[in-house]
C-alpha positions as CSV (number, residue, x, y, z in Angstrom):
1,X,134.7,88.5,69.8
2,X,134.5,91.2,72.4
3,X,134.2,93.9,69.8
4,X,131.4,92.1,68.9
5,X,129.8,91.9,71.4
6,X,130.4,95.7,71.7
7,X,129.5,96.6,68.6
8,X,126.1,94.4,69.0
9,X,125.1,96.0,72.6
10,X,125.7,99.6,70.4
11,X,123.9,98.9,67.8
12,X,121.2,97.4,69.8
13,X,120.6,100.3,72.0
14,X,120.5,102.6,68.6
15,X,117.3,100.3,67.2
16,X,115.8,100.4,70.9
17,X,116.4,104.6,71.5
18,X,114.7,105.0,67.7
19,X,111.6,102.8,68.7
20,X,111.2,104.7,71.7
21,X,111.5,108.2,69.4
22,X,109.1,106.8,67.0
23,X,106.6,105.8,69.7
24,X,106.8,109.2,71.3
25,X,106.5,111.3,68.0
26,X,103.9,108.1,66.1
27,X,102.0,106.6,68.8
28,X,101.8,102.9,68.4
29,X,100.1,103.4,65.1
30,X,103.0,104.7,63.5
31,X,105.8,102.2,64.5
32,X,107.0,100.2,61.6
33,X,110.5,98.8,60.9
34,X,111.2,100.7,58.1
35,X,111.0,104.0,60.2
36,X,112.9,102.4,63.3
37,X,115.0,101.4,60.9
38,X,115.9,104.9,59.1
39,X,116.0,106.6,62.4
40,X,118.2,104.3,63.9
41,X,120.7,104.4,60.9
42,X,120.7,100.8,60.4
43,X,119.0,98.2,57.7
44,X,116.0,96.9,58.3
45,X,117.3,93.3,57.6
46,X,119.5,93.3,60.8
47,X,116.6,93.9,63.1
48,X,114.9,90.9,61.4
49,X,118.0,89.2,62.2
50,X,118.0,90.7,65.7
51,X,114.2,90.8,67.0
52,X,113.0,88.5,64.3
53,X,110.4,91.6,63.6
54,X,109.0,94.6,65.2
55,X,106.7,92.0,67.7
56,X,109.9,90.6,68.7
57,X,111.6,94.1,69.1
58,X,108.7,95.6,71.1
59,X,108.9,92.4,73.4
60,X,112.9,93.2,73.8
61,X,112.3,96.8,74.8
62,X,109.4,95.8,77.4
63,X,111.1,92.9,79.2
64,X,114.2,95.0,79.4
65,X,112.8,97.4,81.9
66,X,111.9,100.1,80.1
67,X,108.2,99.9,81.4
68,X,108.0,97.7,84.8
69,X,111.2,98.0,86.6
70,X,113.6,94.8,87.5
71,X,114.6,94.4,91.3
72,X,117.6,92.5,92.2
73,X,117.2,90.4,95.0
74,X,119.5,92.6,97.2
75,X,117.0,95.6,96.6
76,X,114.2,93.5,97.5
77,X,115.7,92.4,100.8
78,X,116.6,96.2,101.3
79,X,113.0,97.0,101.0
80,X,111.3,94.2,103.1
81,X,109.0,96.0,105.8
82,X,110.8,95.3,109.1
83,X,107.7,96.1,110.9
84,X,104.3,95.0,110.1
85,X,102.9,99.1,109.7
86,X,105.7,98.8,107.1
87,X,104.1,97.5,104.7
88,X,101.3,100.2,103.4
89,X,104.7,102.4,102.2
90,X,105.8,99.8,100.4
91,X,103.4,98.9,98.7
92,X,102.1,102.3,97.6
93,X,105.4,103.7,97.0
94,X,106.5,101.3,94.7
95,X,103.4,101.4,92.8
96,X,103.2,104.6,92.8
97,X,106.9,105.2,92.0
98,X,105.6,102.7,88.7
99,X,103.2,105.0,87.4
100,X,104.5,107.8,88.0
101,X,107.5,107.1,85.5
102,X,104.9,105.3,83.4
103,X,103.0,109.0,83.1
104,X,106.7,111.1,82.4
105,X,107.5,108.5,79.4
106,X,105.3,109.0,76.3
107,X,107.0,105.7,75.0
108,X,105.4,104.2,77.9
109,X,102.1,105.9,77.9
110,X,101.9,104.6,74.1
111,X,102.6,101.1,74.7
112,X,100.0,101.0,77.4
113,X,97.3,101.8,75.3
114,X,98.3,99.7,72.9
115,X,97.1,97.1,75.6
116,X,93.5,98.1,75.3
117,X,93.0,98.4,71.5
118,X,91.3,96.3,69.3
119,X,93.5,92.3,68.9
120,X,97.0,92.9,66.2
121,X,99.8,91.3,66.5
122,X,101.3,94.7,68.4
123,X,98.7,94.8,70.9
124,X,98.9,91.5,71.5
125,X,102.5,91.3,72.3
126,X,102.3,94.1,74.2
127,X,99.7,93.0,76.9
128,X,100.9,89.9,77.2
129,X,104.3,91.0,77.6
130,X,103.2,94.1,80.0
131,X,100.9,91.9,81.9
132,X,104.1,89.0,82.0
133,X,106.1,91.7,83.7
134,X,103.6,93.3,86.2
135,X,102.6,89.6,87.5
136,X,106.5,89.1,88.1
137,X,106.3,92.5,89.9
138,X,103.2,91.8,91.9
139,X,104.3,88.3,92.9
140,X,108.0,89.8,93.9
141,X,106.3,92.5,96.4
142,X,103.5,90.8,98.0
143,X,105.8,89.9,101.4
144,X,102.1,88.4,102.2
145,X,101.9,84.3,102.0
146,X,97.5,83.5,102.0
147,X,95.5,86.1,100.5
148,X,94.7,87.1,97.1
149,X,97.1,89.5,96.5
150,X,97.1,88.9,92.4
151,X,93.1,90.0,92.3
152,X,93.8,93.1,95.0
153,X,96.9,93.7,92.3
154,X,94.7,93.8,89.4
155,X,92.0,96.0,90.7
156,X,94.5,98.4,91.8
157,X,97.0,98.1,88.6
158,X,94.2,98.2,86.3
159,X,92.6,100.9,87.7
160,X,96.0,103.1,87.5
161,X,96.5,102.1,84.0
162,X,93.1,102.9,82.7
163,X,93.3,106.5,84.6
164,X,96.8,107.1,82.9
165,X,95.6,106.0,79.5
166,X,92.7,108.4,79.7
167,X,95.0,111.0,80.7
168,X,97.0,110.8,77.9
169,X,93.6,110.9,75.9
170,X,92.8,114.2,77.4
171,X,90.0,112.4,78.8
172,X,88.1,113.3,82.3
173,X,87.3,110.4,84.8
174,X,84.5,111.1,87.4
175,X,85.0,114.9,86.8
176,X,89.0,114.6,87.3
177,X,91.1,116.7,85.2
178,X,93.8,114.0,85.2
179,X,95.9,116.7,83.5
180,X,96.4,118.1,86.9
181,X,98.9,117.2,88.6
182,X,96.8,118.7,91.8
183,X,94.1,115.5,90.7
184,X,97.4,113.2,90.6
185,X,98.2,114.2,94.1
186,X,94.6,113.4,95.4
187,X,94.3,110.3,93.5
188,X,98.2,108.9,94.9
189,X,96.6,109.9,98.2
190,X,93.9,107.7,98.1
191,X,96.1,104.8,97.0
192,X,98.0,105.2,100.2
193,X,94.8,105.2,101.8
194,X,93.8,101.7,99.8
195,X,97.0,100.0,100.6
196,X,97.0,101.0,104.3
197,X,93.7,99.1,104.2
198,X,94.8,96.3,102.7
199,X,97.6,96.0,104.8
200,X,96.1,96.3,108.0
201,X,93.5,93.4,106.7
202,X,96.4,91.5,106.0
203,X,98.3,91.8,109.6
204,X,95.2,91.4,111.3
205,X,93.7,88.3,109.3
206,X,94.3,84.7,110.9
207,X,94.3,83.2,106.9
208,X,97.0,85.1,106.1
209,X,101.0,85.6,107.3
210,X,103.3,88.5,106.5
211,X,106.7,87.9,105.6
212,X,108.9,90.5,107.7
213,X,112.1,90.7,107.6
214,X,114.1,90.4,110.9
215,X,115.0,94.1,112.3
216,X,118.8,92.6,112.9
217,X,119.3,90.7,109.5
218,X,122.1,92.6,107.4
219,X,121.4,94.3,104.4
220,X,123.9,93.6,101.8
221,X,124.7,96.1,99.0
222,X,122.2,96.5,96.1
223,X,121.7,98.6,92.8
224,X,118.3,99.6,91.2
């Protein structure tokens, strides 16, 4: 049984490495089971039987991290502002920190602008998937009970997304080269600048309480 398992977890990781090579060298376009299934040297029956299809596959490969990272509960206690000016650098880093490894994975770029074409069964899994996993994201980080952190989220999320899917479209926005890493700098600048905002209007609002965590508490282990 425990060979299995092994041999399942193996095999598994072959299908999901050979969608991510296809989505790199295809775009979203080009995925298909039968090409998954060639490059991952397997039959294309056993990923039926494993995903139930390539919706169900690209599902699998989205919820298991690959796009929107998973924080255990200890690294979320880890990175709990302390102090109430600590929480502008954590927001931004973590969303930038997002992004930026959305930006260095073509596989990733690719399945994010699968969210914005035209409805198919693909697309559709996609976004809702994507979106699934970014509202489990935004809902783990806010450290802010009152407020409407989900619509500040969006705004801010959106707008990231549709400036990386235009940079992978070679595509300007508002004169920005967003080939440049240079622009990238400026434009991660003015996210700090938007969170800091945001947090002050958060510590300072009467509506609105943020959740600190106490400067003595201990911090047990975590992993990433």
């Amino acid at each position: 049984m425990e060979q299995l398992k092994r041999n399942r977890a193996a095999t598994t990781q072959r299908i999901v490495t050979a969608l991510e090579e296809v989505l790199a060298e295809q775009g979203i376009d080009g995925v298909c089971i039968t090409t998954i299934a060639e490059k991952a040297a397997v039959s294309k029956v056993l990923i039926y039987r494993y995903f139930g299809g390539l919706p169900g596959l690209i599902e699998y490969y989205v919820r298991m991290g690959h796009l929107v990272p998973h924080y255990s509960p200890d690294w979320l206690e880890q990175i709990q502002p302390v102090h109430a000016e600590d929480l502008a650098p954590v927001w931004s880093s973590q969303t930038l920190q997002l992004f930026r490894r959305l930006r260095a994975s073509q596989s990733s770029r690719e399945l994010l602008k699968a969210t914005v074409q035209e409805s198919s069964p693909l697309s559709e899994t996609v976004s809702r998937t994507l979106d699934e996993e970014l509202t489990h994201l935004v809902d783990q980080l806010s450290f802010v009970k009152g407020g409407d952190h989900q619509a500040m989220s969006a705004i801010l999320l959106g707008a990231l997304s549709y400036l990386t899917i235009q940079a992978q479209n070679d595509r300007p926005m508002i004169g920005l080269d967003l080939r440049s890493e240079a622009v990238w700098q400026r434009i991660e600048e003015s996210i700090r600048g938007i969170y800091k905002a945001m947090a002050h209007s958060a510590n300072e609002s009467t509506t609105t309480k943020v959740a600190l965590r106490p400067a003595f508490a201990a911090v047990s282990s975590w992993d990433n």
